[in-house]
MMTF fields as JSON, N, C-alpha, C and O atoms, coordinates in Angstrom:
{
  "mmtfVersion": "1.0.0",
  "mmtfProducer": "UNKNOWN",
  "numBonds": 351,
  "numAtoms": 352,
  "numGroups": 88,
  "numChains": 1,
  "numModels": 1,
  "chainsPerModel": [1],
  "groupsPerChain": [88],
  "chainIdList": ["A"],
  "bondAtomList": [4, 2, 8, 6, 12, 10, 16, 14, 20, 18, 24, 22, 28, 26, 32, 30, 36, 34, 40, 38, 44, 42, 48, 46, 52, 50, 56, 54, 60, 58, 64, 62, 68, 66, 72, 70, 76, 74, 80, 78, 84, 82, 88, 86, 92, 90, 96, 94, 100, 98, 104, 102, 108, 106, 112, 110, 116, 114, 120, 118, 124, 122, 128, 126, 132, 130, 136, 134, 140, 138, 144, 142, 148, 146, 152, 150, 156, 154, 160, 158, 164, 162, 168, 166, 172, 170, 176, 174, 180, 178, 184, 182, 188, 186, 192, 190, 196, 194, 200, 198, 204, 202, 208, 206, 212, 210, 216, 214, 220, 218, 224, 222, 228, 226, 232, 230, 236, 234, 240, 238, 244, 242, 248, 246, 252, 250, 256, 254, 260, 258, 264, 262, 268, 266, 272, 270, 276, 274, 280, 278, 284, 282, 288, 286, 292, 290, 296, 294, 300, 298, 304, 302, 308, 306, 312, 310, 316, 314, 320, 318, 324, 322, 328, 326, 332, 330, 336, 334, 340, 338, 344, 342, 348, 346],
  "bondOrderList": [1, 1, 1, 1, 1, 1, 1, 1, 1, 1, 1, 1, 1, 1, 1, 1, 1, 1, 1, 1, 1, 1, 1, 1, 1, 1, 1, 1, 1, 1, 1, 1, 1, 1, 1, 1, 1, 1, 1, 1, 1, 1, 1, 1, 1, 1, 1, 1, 1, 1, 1, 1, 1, 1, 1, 1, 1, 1, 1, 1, 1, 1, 1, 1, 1, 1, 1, 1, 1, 1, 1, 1, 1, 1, 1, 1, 1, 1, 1, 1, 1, 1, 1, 1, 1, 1, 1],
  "groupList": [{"groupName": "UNK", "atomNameList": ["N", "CA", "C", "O"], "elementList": ["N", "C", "C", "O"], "formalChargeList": [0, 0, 0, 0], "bondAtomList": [1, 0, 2, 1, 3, 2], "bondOrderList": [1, 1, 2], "singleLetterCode": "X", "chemCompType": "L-PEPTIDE LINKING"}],
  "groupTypeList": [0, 0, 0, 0, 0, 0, 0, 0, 0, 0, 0, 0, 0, 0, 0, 0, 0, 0, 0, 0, 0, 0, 0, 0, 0, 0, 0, 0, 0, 0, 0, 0, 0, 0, 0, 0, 0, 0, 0, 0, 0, 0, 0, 0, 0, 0, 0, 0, 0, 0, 0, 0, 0, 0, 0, 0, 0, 0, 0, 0, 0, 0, 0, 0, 0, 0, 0, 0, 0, 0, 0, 0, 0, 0, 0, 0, 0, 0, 0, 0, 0, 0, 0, 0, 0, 0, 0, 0],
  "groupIdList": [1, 2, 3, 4, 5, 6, 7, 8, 9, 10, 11, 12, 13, 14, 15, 16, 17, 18, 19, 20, 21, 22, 23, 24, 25, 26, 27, 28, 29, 30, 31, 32, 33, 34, 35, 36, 37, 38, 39, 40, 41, 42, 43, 44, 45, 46, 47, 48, 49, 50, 51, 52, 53, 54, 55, 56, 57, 58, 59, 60, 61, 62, 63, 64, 65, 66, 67, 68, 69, 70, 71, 72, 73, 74, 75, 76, 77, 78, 79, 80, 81, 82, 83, 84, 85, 86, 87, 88],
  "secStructList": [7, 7, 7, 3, 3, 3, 1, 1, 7, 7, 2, 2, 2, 2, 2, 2, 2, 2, 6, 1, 7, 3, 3, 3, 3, 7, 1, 7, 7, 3, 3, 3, 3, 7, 1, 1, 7, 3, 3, 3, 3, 3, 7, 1, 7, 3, 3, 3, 3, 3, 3, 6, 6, 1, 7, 3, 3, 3, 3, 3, 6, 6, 7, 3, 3, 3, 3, 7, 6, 6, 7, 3, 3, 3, 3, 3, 3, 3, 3, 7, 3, 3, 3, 3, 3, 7, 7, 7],
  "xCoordList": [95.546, 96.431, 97.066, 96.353, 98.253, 99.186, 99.968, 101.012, 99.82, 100.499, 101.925, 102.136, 102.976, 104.433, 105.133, 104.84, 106.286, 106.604, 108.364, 108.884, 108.989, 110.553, 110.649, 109.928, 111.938, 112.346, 113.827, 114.148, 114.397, 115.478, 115.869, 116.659, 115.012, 115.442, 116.885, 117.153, 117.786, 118.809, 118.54, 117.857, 119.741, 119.589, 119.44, 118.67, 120.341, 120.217, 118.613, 117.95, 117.807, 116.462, 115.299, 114.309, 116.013, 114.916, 115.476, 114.399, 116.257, 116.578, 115.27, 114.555, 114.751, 113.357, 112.583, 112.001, 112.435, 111.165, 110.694, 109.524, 111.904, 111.321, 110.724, 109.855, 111.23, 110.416, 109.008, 108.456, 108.243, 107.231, 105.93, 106.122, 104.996, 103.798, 103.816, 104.492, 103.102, 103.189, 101.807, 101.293, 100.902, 99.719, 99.545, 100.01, 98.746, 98.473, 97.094, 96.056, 97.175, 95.372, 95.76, 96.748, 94.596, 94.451, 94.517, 94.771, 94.306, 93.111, 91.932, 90.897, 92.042, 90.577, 90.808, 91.608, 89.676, 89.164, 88.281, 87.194, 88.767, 87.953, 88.339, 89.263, 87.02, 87.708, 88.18, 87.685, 89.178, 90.13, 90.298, 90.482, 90.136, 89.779, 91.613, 91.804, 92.208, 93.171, 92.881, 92.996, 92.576, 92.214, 93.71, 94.006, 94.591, 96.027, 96.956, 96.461, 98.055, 99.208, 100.056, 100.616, 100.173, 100.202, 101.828, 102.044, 102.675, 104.023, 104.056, 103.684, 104.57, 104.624, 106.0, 106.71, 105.819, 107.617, 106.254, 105.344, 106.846, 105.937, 107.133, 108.3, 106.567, 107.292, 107.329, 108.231, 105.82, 105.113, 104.445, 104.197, 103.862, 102.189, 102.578, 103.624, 100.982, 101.199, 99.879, 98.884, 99.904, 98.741, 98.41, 99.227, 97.455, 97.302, 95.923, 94.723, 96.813, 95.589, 95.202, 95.944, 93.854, 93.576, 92.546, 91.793, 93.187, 92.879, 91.045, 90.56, 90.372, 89.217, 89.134, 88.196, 90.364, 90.594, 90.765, 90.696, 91.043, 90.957, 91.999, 92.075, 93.372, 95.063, 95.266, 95.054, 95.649, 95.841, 97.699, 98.471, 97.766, 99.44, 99.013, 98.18, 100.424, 100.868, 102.292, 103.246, 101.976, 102.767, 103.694, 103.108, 104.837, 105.254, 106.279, 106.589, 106.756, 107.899, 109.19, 110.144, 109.309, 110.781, 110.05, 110.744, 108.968, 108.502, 108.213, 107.087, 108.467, 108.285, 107.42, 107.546, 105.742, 105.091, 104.642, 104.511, 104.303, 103.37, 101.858, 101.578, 100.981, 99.779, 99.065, 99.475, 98.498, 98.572, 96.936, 95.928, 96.869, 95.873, 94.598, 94.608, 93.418, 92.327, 92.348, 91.683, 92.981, 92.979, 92.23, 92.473, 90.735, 89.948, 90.732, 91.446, 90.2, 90.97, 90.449, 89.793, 90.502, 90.15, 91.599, 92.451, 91.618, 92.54, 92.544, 91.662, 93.339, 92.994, 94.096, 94.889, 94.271, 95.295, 94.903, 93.881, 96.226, 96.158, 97.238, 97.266, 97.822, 99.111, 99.136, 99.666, 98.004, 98.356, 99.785, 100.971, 99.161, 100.244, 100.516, 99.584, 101.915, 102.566, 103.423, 104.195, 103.079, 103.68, 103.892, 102.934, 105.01, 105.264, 104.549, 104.711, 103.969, 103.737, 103.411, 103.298, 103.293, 103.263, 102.7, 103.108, 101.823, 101.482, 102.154, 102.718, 102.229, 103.642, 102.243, 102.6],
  "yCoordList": [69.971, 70.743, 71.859, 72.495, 72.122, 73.265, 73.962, 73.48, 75.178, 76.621, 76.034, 75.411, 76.586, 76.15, 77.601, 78.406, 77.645, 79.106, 78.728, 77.907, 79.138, 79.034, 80.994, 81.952, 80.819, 82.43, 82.413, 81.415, 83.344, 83.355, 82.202, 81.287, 82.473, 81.951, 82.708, 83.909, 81.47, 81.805, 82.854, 82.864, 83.917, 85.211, 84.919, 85.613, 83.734, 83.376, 83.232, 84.042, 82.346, 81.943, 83.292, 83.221, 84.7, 86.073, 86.329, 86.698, 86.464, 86.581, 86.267, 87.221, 84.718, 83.847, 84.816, 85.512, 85.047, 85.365, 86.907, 87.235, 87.776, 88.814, 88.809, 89.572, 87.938, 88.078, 87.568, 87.742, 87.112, 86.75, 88.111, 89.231, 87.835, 89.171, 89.658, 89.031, 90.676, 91.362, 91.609, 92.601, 90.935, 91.429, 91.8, 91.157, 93.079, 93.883, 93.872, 93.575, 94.178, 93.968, 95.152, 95.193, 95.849, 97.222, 95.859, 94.687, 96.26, 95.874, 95.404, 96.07, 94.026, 93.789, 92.031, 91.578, 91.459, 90.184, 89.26, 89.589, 88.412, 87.502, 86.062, 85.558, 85.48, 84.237, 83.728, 84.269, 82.646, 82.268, 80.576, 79.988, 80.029, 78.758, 78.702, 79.158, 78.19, 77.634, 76.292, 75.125, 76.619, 75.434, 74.985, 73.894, 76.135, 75.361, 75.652, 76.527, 75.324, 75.2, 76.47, 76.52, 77.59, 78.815, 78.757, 78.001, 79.744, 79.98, 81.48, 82.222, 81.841, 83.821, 84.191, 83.553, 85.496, 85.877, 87.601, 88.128, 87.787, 88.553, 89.522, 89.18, 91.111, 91.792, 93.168, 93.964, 93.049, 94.157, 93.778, 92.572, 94.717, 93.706, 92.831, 92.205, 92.903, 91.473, 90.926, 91.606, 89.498, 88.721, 87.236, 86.317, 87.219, 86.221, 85.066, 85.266, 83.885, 83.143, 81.824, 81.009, 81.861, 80.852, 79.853, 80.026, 78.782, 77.228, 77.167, 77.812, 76.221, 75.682, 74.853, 74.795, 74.287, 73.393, 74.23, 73.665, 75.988, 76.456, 76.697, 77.36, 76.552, 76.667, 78.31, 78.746, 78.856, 80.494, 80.407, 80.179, 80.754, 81.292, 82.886, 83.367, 83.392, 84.716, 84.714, 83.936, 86.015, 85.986, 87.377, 88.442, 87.354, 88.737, 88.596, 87.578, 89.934, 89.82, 89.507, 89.691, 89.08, 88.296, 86.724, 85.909, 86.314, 84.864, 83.927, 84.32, 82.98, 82.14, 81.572, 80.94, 81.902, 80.56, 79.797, 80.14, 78.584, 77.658, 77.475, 77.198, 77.527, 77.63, 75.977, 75.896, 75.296, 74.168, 73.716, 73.935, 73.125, 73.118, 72.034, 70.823, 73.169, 72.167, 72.968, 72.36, 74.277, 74.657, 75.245, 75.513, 75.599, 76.771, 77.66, 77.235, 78.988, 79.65, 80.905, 81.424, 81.735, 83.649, 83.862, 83.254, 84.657, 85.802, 87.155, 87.967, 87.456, 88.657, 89.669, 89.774, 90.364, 91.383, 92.461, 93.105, 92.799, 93.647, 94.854, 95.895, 94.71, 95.867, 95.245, 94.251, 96.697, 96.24, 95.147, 95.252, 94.241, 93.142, 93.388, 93.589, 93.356, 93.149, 91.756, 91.293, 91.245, 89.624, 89.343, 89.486, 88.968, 88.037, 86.636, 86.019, 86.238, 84.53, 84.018, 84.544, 83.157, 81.904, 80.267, 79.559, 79.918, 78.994, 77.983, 78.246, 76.226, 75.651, 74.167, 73.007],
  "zCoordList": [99.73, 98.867, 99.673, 100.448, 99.559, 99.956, 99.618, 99.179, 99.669, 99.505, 100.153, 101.194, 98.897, 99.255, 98.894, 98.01, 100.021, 100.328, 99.943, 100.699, 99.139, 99.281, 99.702, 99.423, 100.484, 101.018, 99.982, 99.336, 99.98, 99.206, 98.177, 98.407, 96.746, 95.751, 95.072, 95.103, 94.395, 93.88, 92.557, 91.533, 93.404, 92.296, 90.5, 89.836, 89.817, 88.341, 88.676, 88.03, 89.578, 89.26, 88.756, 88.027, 89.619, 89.287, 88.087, 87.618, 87.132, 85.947, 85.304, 85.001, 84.987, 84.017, 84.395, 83.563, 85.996, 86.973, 86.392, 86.196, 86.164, 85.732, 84.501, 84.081, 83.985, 82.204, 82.467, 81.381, 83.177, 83.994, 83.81, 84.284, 83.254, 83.431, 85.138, 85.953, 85.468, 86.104, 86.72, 86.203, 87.815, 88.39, 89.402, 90.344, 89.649, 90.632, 91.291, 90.699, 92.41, 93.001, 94.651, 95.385, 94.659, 96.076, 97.111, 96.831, 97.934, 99.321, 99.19, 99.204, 99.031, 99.185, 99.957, 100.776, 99.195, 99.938, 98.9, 98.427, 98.729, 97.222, 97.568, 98.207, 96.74, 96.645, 95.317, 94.328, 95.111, 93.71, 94.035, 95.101, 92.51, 92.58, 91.269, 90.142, 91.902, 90.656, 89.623, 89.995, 88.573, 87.58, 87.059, 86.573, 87.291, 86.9, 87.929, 88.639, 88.324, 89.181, 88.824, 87.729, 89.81, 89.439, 90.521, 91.469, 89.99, 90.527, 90.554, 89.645, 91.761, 91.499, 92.735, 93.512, 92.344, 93.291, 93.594, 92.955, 94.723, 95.121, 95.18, 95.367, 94.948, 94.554, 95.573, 95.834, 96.046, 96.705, 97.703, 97.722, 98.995, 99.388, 100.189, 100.365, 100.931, 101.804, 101.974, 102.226, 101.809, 101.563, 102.555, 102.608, 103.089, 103.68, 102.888, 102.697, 102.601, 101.582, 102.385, 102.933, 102.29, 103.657, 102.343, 101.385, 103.157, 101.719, 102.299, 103.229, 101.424, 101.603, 103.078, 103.874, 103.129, 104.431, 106.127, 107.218, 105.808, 106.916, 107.012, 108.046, 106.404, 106.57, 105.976, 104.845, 106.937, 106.266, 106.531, 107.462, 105.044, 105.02, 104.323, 103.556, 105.325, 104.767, 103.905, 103.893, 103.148, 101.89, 101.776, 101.577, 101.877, 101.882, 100.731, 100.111, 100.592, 99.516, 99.106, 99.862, 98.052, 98.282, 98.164, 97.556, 98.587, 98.538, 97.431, 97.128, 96.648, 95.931, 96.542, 97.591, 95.444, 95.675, 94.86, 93.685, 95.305, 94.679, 94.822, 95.989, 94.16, 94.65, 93.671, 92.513, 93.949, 93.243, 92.583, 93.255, 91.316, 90.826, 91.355, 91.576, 91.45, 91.935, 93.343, 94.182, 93.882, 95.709, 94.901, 93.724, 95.864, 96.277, 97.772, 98.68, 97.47, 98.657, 99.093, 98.19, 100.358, 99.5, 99.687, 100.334, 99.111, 99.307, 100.262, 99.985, 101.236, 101.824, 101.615, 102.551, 100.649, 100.71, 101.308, 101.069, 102.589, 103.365, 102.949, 103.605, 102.199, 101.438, 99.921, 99.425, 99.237, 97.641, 97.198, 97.512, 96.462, 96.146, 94.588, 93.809, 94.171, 93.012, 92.901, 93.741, 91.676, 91.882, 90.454, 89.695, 90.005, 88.638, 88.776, 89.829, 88.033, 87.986, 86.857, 85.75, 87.137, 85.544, 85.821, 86.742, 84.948, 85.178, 84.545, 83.483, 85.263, 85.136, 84.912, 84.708]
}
């Protein structure tokens, strides 16, 4: 399973995106199991999420991701992260 990164989504697309909840997390280090197929636009922050398989992507702002259901992963946020997302 893989973390999918689009860079410059089309401006009409942040219109939906902002109506989107809003989650925040400091500095830290955890692990997160997705039971559903999660979509987010990162707003703030920078995050590096490294899969069960050993694949670490970093995440900065401005990024569309996909995170897909059934990845185990941790999370390492290194610059408090702010992110809209929604599960699809």
């Amino acid at each position: 399973m893989k973390i999918k990164i689009e860079k410059n989504i089309p401006k009409e697309n942040l219109e939906e995106i902002k109506k989107w909840p809003i989650w925040e997390k400091e500095v830290s280090e955890f692990p997160w199991f997705y039971g559903e197929t999660e979509v987010c636009y990162i707003l703030e922050g920078h995050v590096v999420v490294t899969s069960e398989g050993g694949e670490a992507v970093e995440i900065f702002p401005g990024d569309y991701v996909l995170f897909p259901a059934g990845m185990a992963c941790t999370w390492k946020i290194t610059k408090s992260i702010r992110k809209h997302y929604n599960f699809i």
